[in-house]
N, C-alpha and C positions, 0 to 999 in steps of 0.2 A: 764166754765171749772173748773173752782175755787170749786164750789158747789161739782161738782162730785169726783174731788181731795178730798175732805174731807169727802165725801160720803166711799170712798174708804177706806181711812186710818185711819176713826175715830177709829173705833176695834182695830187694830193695837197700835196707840199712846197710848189707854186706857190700852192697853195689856201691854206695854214697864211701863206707870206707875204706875201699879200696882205690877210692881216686886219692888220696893220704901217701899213696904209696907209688915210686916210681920204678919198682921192682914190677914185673912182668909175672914171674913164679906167685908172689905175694896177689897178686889182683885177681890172676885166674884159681888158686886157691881157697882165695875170702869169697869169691862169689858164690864158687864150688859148697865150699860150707855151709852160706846160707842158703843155700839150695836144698843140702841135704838135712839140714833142720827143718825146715819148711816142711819137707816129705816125711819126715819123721814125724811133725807136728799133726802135718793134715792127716796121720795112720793113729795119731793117737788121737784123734778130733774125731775120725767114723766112728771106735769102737766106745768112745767114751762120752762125748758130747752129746747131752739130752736134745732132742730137737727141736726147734721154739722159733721166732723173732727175738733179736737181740738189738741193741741201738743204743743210741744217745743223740741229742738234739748238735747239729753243724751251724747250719744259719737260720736261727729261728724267724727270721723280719718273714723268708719265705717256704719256712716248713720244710727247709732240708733237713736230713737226719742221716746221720752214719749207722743204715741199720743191713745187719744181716738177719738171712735167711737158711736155717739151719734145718736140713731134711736130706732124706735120703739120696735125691739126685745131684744136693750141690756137697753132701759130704765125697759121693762115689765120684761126681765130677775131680773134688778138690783132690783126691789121692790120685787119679788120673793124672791130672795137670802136675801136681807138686813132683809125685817119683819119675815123671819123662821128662821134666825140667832138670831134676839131678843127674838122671845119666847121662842128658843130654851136655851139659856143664861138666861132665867127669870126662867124658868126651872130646870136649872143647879145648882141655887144658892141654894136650897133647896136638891136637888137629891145628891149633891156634898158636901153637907156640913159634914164636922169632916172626910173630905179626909186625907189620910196621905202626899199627896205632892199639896196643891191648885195652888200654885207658877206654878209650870208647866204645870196646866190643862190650867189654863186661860190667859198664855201667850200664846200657842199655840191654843186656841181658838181665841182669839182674830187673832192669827195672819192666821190662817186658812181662819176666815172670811174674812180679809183682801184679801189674797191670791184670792179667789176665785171671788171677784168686780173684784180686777183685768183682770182676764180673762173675765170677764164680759161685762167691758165697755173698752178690748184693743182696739185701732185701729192699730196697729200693729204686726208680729207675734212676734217681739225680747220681747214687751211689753207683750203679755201675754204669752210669754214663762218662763219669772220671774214669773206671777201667778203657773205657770203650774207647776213650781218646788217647786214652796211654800206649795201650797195644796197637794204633793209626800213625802214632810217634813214633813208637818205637821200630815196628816195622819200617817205617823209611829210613830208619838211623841205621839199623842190621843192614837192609837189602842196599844200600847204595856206600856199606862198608866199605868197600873198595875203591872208594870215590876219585884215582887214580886212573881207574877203565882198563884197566892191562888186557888185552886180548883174549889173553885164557880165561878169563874173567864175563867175558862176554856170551849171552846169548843170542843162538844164531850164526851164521856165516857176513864177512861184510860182501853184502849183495844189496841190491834195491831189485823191488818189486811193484810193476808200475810207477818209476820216482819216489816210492817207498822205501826207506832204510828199512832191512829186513833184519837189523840184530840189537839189541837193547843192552846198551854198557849199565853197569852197576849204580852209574849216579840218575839215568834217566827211567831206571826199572822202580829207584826209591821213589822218584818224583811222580810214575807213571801210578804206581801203588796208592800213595797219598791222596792222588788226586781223585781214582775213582773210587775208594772210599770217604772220601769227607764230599763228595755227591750223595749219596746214599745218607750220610750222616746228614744231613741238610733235612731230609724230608724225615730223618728218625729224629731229630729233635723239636720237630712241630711238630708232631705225634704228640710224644711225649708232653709238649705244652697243653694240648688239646683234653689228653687223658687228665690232666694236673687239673685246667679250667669246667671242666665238667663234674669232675669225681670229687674236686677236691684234695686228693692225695695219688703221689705215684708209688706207694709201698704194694711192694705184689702181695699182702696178705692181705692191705687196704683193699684193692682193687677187686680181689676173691668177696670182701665180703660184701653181704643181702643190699646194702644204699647205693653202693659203687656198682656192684654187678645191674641194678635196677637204670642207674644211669647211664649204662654203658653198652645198655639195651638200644636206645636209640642212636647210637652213634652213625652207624652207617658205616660201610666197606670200603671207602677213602682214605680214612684215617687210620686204617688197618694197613693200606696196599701202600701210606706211606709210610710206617713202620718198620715193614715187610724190607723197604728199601734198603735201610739199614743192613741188616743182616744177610740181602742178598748182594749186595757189594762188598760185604764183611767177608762173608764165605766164599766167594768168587761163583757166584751163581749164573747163567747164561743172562744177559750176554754182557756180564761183567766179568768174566772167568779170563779174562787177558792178563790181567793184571799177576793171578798167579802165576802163568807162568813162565813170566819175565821175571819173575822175583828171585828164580833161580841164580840172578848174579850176585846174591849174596853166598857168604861160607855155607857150606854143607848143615854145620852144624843151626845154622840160624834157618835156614829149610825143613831141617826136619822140625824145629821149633815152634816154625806157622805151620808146617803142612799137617803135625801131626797132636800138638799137647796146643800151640797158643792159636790166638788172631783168626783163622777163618773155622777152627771151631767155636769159636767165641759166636759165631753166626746163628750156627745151626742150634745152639746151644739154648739161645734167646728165643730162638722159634718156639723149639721144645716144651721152655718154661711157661712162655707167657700163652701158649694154645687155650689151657683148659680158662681163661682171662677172656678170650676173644670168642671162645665159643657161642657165649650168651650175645653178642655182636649180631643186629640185626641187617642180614647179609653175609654171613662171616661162610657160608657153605662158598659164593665166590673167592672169597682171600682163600682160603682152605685150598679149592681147586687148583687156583694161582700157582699158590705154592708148592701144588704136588705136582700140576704142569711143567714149569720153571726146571723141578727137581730132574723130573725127566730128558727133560731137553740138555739137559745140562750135563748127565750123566752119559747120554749118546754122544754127544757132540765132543764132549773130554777122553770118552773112551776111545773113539775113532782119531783124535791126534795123537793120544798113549801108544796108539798100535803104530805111527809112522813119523814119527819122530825118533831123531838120529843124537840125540844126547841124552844123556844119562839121565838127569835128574831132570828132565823136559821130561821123558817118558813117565816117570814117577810123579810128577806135579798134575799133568792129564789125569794119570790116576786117582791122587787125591779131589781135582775139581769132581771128580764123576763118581767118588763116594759122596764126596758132601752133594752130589745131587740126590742118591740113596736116600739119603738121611734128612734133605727136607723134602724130597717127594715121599718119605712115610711117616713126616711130619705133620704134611699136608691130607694128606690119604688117613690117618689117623684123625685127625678133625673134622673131615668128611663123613666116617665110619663113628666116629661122636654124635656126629650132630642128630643118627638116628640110631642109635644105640651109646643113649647117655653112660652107664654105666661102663662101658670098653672104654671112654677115650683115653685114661691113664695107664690104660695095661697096652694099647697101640702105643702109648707118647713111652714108654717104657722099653717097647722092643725099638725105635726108632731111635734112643739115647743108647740102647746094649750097643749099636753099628758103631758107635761114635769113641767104643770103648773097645771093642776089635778093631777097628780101621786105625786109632791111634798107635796101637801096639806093634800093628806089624809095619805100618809107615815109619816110626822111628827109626825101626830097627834097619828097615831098607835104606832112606836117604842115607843112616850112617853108614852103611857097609857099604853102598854106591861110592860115597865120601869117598872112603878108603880107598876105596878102586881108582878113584880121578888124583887121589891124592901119590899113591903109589905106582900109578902108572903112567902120568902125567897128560892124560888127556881128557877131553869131557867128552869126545864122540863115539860113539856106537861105532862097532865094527874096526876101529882103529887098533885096537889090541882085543886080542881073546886070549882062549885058550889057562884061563887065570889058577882055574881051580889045581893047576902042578903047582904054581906057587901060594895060591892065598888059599890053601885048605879050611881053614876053620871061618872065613869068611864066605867062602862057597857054601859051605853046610850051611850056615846063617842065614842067606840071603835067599838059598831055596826055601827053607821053611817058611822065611818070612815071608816069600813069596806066595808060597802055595798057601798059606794064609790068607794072603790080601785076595788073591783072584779066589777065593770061594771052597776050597779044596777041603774036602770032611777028611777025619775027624776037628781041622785048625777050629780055632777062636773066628775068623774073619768068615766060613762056611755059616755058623748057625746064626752068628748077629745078622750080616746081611740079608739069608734067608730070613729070619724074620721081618725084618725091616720089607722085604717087597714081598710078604704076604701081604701086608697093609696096603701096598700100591695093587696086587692082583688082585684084594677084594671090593678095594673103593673102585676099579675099573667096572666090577660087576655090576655095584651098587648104582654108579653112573649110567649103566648099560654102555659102556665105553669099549667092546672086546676086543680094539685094536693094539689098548695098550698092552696087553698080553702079550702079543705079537713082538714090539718096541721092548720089550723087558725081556724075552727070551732073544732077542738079538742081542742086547746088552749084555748077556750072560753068556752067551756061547763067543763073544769077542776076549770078555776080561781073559779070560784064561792064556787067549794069542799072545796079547802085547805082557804080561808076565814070562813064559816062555821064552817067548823072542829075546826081550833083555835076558833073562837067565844064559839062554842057549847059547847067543850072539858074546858074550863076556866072559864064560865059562868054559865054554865045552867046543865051540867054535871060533874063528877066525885066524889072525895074526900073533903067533904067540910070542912076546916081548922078550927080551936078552936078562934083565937084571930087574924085576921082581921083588919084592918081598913081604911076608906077611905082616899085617900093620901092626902097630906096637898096641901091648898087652892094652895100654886104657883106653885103646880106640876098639880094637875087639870084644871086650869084656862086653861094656853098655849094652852093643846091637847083639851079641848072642844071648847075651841073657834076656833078651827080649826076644830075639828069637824062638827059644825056648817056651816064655812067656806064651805063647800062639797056643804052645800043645798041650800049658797046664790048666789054660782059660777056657780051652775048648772041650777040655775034660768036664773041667767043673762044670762048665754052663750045658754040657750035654749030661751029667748028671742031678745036676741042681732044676734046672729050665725044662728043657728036652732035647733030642734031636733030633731034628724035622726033617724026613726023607719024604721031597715035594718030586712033584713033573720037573721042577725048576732044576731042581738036580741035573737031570738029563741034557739038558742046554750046556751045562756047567763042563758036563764030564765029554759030551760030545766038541767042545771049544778045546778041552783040556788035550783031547787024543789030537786034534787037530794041531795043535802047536805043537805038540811036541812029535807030530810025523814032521812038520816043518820046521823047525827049530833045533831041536835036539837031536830026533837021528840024523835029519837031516842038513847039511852044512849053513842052511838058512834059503828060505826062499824068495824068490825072485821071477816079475811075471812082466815084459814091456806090453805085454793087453791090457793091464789093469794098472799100467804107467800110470797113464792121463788121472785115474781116481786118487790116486797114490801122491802122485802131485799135488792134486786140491786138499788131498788131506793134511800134508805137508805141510804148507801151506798155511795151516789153521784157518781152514775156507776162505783166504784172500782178508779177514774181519780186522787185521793189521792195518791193510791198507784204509781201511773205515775210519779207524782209531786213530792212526797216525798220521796218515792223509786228506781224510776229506776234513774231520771234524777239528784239526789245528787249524786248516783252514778255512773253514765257517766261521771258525772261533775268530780268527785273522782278517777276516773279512766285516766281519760285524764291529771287531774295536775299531778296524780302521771307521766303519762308515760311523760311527759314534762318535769318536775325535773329528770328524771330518764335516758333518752334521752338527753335534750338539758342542764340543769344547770348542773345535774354532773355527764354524759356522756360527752358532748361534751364540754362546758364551764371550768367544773371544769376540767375535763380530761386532755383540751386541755394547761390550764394554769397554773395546778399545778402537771401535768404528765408529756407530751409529750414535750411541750417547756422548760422547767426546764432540764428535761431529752436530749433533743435536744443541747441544750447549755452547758452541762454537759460533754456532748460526742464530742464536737466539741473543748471545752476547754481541755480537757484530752488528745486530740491529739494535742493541739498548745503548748500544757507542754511539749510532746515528743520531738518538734522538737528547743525546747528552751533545748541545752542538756551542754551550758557552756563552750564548746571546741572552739576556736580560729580557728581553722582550717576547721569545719562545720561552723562558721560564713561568713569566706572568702571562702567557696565557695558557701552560698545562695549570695553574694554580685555578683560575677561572674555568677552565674544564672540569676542572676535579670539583670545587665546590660546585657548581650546576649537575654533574649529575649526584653528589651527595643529595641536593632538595631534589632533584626528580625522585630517588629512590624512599626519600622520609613521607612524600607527597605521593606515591604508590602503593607505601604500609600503610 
């Protein structure tokens, strides 16, 4: 227990002592450190930690407990997270350097990484509910780093769209972030109480067992779908998926951190675990569908802005929203395919977590080499510079494998997770008798491949080629190629350990793949004014900005006003410094009247008053 405890908190304590220090080199190296302890910890915690429940009692008056959960997905989760946290921190110290505020990056990285073990290896939900709020924190601390708004800095063009600001500076992307996850957070923590007041306990080993599972029978698919919310505004799930990305105005390095090891895997993550928990949930076949719906929708709708969006790490954050739809639509598809083939649901929730471990590997390694690119050639837009790979050789090499990873490409790491991940969605479609989603999933797959290309082709091998270039310094290229790399020794293994699955899906994949790179690569990039108008809406991000930004600040703006205007100084103030004031005013003014000073009206209220005291003893 001891091991994982410091697994967990190395980052953190490095993070608390490097605020000690007003040296720059000193901060991003202590954090660095506890990073790579961490990763060294959680490698020697897989091969050597027996796997159990671990704990001790936090706040007994209400049953909290600091307890972990030691097993295989949260040991393979925690080496995940811990070694991408350290390159990504090996990274940083270079990408970061001559910041104007290092003190803050690298506390909150540090404490990020922390944040995120924790959810990692809770066995409880009170215990990774502290994660859960940590990585909500810290993500707004990262994303709105720049809290200065410098232009380059911003997402978007400064344009409005219908009286819509169409570009999100770094302090309103932290704030845009925060807010629509601590929504979601709202309805995941009255779950959470719900689960507590029923079961008794929130320990996911509690909840697995025979009393808690029998209680949890009756619950009904409410308390599941508000759950759910949690994690789909964690993960940036449709039609919460804005949030990611506009996140993009934080550093490079604090992108690839959410997009790819912390915070909206943190999402899909929870789904994963807690499924074989909700299965016995009477109704849970709708939450299940929910979420494999959700996933879906989520996955088209991100992959169709990937392909038309014009900056760098826009196009890359599309990407990530529209894996994490992958991975809770075979999240959901896997509970589905549970619920009638009890025995599969852990070997579906198992190919749905392998996605979650190829999608991280090759995401790293892209946002960082992307970095590099906006770093070294000083712009965030597509098509403003190409021609890169004369000067950044070994980042070119990098960023195609990593690519041809992420969009699906055999023999990579990112081809066999995926495939499996949406066999699960092409079987539960059967199971549903749903055959349309087949259709929706081979469009999905013959696009990923475009918007990969395009970035590759468009940065690489085409456009504007720049004056003075150079390839980024050794600690920023090491990280992303050896994760590069990463892609082809993972896809080895898992096609020799797993298998390699040569589906129809393939076909989709390889037909997208020839398709981009006719358009892309041989050729100088394409470009169509017929298919303008669609190309716009995609743009665009289907107009759901001006939703977000526009209608609902003012609904929002509309209803405090009619609240202040109604209940505080309408009825409140009205009532306190109007009517009652005025009430007692008028009540007093006649008690004045009949105080009039005459001896004679005194003696005869006295004679009133005794007369009807005897009527009233004379009526009892």
């Amino acid at each position: 227990m001891e091991v994982i405890l410091f697994t967990i908190f190395a980052p953190l304590i490095m993070s608390i002592v490097s605020l000690f220090s007003t040296s720059e080199k000193f901060k991003a190296w202590a954090v660095t450190l506890g990073t790579f302890i961490s990763a060294l910890l959680a490698t020697y915690a897989y091969f050597a930690v027996s796997p159990g429940v671990y704990g001790f009692d936090w706040i007994k008056a209400i049953g909290a407990r600091v307890e972990l959960w030691i097993n295989w997905t949260s040991l393979t989760m925690g080496l995940l997270v811990a070694w991408l946290v350290a390159a990504i921190s090996l990274y940083s110290v270079k990408y970061m350097e001559g910041d104007y505020r290092p003190g803050w990056y690298w506390f909150f990285f540090g404490f990020f990484a922390t944040s995120m073990l924790i959810i990692v290896y809770a066995g409880n939900l009170w215990f990774l509910l502290v994660g859960w709020e940590g990585v909500g924190l810290a993500s707004w601390a990262l994303i709105g780093h720049w809290y200065r708004d410098e232009y380059d800095k911003w997402v978007g063009k400064e344009e409005k769209v219908a009286g819509v600001p169409y570009w999100w500076t770094p302090s309103k992307a932290g704030l845009r972030a925060i807010l629509t996850v601590r929504f979601g957070d709202a309805f995941f923590l009255v779950a959470i109480a719900l689960f507590y007041v029923l079961t008794g306990t929130v320990s996911l080993s509690g909840l697995m067992s025979p009393p808690a599972l029998d209680a949890l029978k009756q619950l009904g698919v409410v308390p599941l779908l508000f759950f759910a919310l949690g994690p789909f505004t964690k993960s940036a799930q449709f039609p919460f998926h804005e949030w990611l990305l506009t996140a993009m105005t934080g550093p490079t390095s604090v992108s690839a951190l959410i997009h790819a090891a912390t915070m909206v895997k943190a999402g899909v993550y929870v789904l994963i675990v807690t499924a074989p928990i909700f299965a016995v949930v009477k109704g849970s076949e709708l939450y299940f569908t929910v979420v494999m719906w959700v996933g879906v929708a989520t996955a088209l709708l991100a992959t169709i802005i990937a392909l038309t969006s014009m900056e760098f790490k826009l196009v890359l954050a599309g990407s990530t929203a529209a894996n994490l739809g992958i991975i809770a639509a075979a999240t959901g598809a896997a509970g589905v395919l549970g619920l009638h083939e009890t025995q599969l649901l852990n070997a579906l929730l198992f190919f749905a977590f392998l996605h979650i471990v190829g999608h991280a590997v090759s995401k790293a390694s892209l946002f960082m080499g992307f970095g590099a690119v906006i770093h070294e050639a000083g712009t965030r837009f597509l098509g403003e510079v190409g021609k890169l790979w004369r000067h950044m050789k070994i980042t070119a090499v990098a960023m195609v494998l990593s690519m041809l990873s992420l969009v699906g490409i055999p023999p990579f790491v990112g081809y066999i997770t995926k495939d499996l991940a949406l066999e699960n969605v092409f079987e539960a479609g059967h199971v549903l008798g749903v055959e349309a989603l087949a259709a929706l999933l081979y469009i999905l797959l013959f696009l990923t491949p475009i918007y990969g290309l395009r970035l590759i082709g468009l940065t690489f091998f085409h456009g504007k080629e720049p004056e003075e270039v150079h390839e980024a310094p050794v600690l920023m290229w090491l990280p992303y190629t050896a994760l590069a790399l990463a892609t082809i020794v993972l896809g080895t293994y898992f096609a020799v350990s797993i298998k390699f699955p040569l589906t129809e899906a393939l076909v989709a994949v390889l037909l997208g793949f020839l398709t981009g790179f006719v358009l892309y690569i041989a050729l100088p990039g394409f470009k169509s004014e017929t298919l303008r108008p669609l190309w716009e809406f995609a743009y665009r991000r289907f107009y759901l900005p001006i939703l977000y930004d526009g209608v609902f600040p003012w609904l929002y703006t509309w209803f405090a006003k009619f609240i202040f205007v109604v209940f505080d100084k309408g009825l409140f103030d009205g009532l306190y410094h109007n009517v009652l004031p005025g009430l007692f005013g008028a009540v007093s003014n006649w008690l004045r009247r009949l105080v009039a000073g005459a001896l004679n009206i005194y003696l005869l209220y006295a004679i009133v008053g005794i007369l009807i005291t005897l009527l009233l003893l004379v009526v009892a």
